[in-house]
C-alpha positions, -999 to 999 in steps of 0.1 A, spaced: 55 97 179 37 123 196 8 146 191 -9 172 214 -16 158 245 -11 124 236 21 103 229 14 76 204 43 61 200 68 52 231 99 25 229 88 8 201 107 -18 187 102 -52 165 121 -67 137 111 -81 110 123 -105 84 123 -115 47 96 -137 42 80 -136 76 45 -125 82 37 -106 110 6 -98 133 2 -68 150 -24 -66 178 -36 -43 202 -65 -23 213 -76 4 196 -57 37 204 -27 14 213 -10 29 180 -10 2 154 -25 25 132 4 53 138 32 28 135 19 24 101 17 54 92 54 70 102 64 35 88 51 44 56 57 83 53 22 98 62 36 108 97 72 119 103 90 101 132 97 124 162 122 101 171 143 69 169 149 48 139 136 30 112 157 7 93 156 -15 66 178 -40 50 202 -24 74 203 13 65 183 37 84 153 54 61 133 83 71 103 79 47 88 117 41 54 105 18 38 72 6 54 75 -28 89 81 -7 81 52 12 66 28 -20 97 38 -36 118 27 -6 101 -7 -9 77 -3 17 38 -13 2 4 -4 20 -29 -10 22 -50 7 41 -88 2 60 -102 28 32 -96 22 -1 -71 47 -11 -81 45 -48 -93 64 -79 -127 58 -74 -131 71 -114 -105 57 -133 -106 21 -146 -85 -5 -131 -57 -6 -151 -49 32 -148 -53 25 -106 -33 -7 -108 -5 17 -128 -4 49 -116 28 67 -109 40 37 -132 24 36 -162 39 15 -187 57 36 -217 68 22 -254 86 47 -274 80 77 -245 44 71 -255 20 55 -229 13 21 -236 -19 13 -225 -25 -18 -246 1 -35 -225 -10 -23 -193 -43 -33 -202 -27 -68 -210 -7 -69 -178 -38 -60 -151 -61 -86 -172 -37 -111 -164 -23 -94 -129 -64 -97 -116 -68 -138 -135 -41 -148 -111 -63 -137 -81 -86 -156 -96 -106 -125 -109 -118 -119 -147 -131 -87 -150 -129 -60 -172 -102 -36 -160 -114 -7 -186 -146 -1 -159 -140 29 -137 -131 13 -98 -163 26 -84 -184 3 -109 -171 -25 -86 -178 -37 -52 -160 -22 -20 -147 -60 -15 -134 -62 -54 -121 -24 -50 -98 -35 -19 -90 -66 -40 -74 -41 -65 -60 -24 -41 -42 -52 -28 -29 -63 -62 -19 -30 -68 4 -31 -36 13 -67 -40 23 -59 -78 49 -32 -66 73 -62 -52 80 -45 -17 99 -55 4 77 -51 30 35 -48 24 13 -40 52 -21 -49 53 -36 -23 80 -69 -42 81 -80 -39 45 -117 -59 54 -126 -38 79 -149 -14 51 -162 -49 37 
């Protein structure tokens, strides 16, 4: 991946496998941050490949990429800030019953997503009635809830 004056990106190449967790370190400007994002569909590639379970992808926005099974969490939360919980933990997903919405379920479902992280808090509150730490909590189950195949965690503490 290049930009202006600067190439980003140059001979990279890693695999990675179902179930194994990965670390990726270097300095800053050393491109970690890039390699997530052409990963997950913010930047377009310039060149090479990305593949995954064995066919190549080409992911052209997050929601492209999320629906390739690829699952992010960024440094910012990348949130509603003024819908409740349950309509971040949902969106682009919402739950339906007859073609109507069916929010009592979703309700149901991010009451009990946010008890198994050990959290009991009422998901009806808008996000930004919460913490920045419980905000990238939700942000995490959100991602974690989508069953990726992969999820990357591009330093989700590092606004706490």
């Amino acid at each position: 991946k290049e930009f202006p004056g600067v190439r980003a990106l140059f001979n990279v190449d890693f695999t990675l496998r179902r179930g194994e967790i990965m670390a990726l370190l270097g300095e800053n400007g050393a491109g970690k941050s890039t390699l997530v994002k052409t990963l997950t569909g913010v930047y377009q590639r310039d060149e090479g490949q990305i593949c995954l379970d064995g066919e190549m992808i080409s992911p052209q926005s997050t929601a492209h990429a999320q629906n390739l099974g690829i699952g992010t969490v960024y440094q910012e939360v990348n949130l509603l800030p003024n819908m409740s919980i349950v309509d971040n933990l949902f969106i682009g997903r919402e739950l339906k019953k007859y073609g109507l919405l069916d929010r009592s379920n979703m309700v149901l479902q991010a009451k009990q997503m946010m008890k198994s992280y050990g959290f009991d808090i009422d998901v009806s509150l808008p996000l930004n009635q919460y913490s920045v730490a419980m905000q990238q909590i939700v942000a995490i189950a959100r991602a974690v809830s989508l069953s990726a195949k992969i999820l990357i965690l591009d330093e989700p503490t590092a606004s706490l």
